[in-house]
C-alpha positions in Angstrom: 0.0 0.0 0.0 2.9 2.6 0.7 4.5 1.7 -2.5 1.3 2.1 -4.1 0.4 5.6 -2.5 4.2 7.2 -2.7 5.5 5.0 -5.8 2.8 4.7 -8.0 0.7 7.7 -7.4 3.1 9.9 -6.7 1.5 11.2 -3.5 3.5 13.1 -1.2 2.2 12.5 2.1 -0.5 10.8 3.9 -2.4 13.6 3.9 -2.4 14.1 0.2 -3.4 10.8 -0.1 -6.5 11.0 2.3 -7.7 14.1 0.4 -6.8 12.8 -3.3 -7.0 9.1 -3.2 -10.1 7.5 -5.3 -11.7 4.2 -5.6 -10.9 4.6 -9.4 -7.2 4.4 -8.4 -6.9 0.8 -7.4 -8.9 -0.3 -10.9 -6.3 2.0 -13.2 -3.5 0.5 -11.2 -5.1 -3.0 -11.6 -5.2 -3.2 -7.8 -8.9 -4.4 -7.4 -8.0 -7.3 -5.5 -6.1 -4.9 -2.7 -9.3 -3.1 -2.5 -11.6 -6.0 -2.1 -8.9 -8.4 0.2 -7.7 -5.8 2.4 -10.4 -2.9 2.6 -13.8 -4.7 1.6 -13.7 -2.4 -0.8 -14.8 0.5 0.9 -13.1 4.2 0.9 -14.0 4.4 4.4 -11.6 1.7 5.3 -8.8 3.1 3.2 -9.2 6.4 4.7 -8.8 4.7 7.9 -5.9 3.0 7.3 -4.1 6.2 6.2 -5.1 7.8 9.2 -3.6 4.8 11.4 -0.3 5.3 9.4 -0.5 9.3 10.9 -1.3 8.4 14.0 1.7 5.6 14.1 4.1 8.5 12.2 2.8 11.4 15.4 3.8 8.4 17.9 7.0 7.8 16.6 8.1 11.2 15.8 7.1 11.8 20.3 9.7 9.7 21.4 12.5 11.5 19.2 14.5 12.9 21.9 15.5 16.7 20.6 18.3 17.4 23.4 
């Protein structure tokens, strides 16, 4: 999925690719199966899973110790 949102799509963040990212992108990439394994094939879910990968990226970045 990463190498589908940064590599294929071009996307430049996670947050581009909540605001940009279509159903129509995982049929032009052939990627229907993805949609329908992973997601049920439902935007929802796929908007979802994005906004886990901010959340996990806002955890990790908190323990980066700046001093």
């Amino acid at each position: 999925m990463v190498d589908f949102l940064f590599k294929q799509l071009h996307f430049s963040s996670y947050e581009e690719a909540f605001l940009q990212l279509k159903g129509s992108h995982f049929t032009d990439f052939q990627l229907t199966g993805l949609f329908q394994m992973a997601f049920d094939s439902r935007m929802n879910n796929v908007k979802e899973w994005i906004k886990n990968q901010l959340t996990n990226i806002d955890n990790e970045l908190s323990y980066v110790d700046l001093d």
